[in-house]
N, C-alpha and C positions, 0 to 999 in steps of 0.2 A: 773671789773665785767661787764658781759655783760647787753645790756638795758632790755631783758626780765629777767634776775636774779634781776637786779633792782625794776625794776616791780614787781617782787612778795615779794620780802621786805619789798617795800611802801604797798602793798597791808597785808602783813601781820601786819605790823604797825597800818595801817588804822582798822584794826578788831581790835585792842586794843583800840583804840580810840573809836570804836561800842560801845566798854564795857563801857567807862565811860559814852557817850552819855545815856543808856542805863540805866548803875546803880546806877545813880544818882537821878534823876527823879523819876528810880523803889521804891528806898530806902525812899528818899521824902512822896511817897507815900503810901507803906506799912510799913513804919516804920523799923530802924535796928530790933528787935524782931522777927520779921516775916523774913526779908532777910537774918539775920543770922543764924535762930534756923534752923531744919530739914527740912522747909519747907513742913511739915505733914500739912494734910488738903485740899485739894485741887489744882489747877491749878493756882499759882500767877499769871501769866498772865490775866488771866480773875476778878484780881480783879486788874488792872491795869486801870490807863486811856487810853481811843482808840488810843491818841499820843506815850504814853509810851508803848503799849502792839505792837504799831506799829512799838516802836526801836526795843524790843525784836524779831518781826521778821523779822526786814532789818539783824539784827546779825544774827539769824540762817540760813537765806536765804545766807550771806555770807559764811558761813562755808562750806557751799552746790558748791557755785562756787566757791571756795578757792582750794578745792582739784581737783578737774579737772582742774583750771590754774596752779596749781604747777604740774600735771602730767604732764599737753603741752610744760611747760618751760622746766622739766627735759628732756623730750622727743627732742624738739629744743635744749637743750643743749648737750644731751650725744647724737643724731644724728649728732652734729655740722651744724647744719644748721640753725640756727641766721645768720639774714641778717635784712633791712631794712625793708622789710616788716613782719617779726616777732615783729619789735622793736616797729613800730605802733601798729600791733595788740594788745602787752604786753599794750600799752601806753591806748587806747582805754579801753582794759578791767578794769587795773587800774582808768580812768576818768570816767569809766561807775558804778563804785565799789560806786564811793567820792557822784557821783552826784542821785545814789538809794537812799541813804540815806535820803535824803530832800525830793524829790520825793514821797516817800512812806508815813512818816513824815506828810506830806502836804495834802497827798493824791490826788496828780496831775494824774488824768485818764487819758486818757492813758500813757501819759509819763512815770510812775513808769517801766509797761510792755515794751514799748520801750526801757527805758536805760537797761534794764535789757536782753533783747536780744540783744543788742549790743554786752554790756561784753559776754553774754555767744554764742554768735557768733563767736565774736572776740575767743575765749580759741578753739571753734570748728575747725574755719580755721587754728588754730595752730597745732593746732593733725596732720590737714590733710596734711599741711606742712610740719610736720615732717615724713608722711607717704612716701610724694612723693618721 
């Protein structure tokens, strides 16, 4: 397997991992009744604590750059053009993925925004990679 299919693996992994982060805490806190039933009633998010309402959107924000690094990888892949410098980029995106999480979590300013242009830095020079 090449290091960018790697890369999007771990990084698909690492979204599964969002979830427990995520739905454990949420469920803690709204009780199963609410996270299991229809979810009628409003926005659970907002009856979330700032911590927890903050996993929920390190998740959605990954789902958001997930699909544009599996396009760059497929794109690097079916161009055949992984090399060394796609393998950092994948690696970066992946590392910039792990470390949003806490980041936002924490609510580290700027830093959340910084790691978070990295990763989607990183996924942008790969497109263009695979253009050239």
């Amino acid at each position: 397997m090449t290091p960018e299919l790697t890369c999007l693996a771990l990084a698909a992994l690492w979204q599964m991992v969002q979830y427990v982060l995520m739905s454990v805490p949420a469920n803690r806190e709204l009780g199963t009744d609410r996270t299991l039933g229809p979810r009628d009633g409003g926005d659970l998010q907002a009856q979330l604590s700032p911590k927890t309402a903050r996993l929920v959107r390190a998740l959605d924000n990954h789902f958001e750059g997930l699909i544009l690094f599996a396009i760059a990888v497929m794109v690097i892949t079916y161009a055949d053009k992984g090399d060394g410098v796609t393998a950092v980029l994948s690696g970066v995106y992946l590392v910039a993925r792990i470390l949003y999480v806490p980041a936002y979590y924490w609510g580290l300013t700027p830093w959340r925004s910084l790691i978070w242009l990295a990763g989607f830095g990183a996924t942008g020079l790969m497109l263009l990679w695979g253009l050239a």
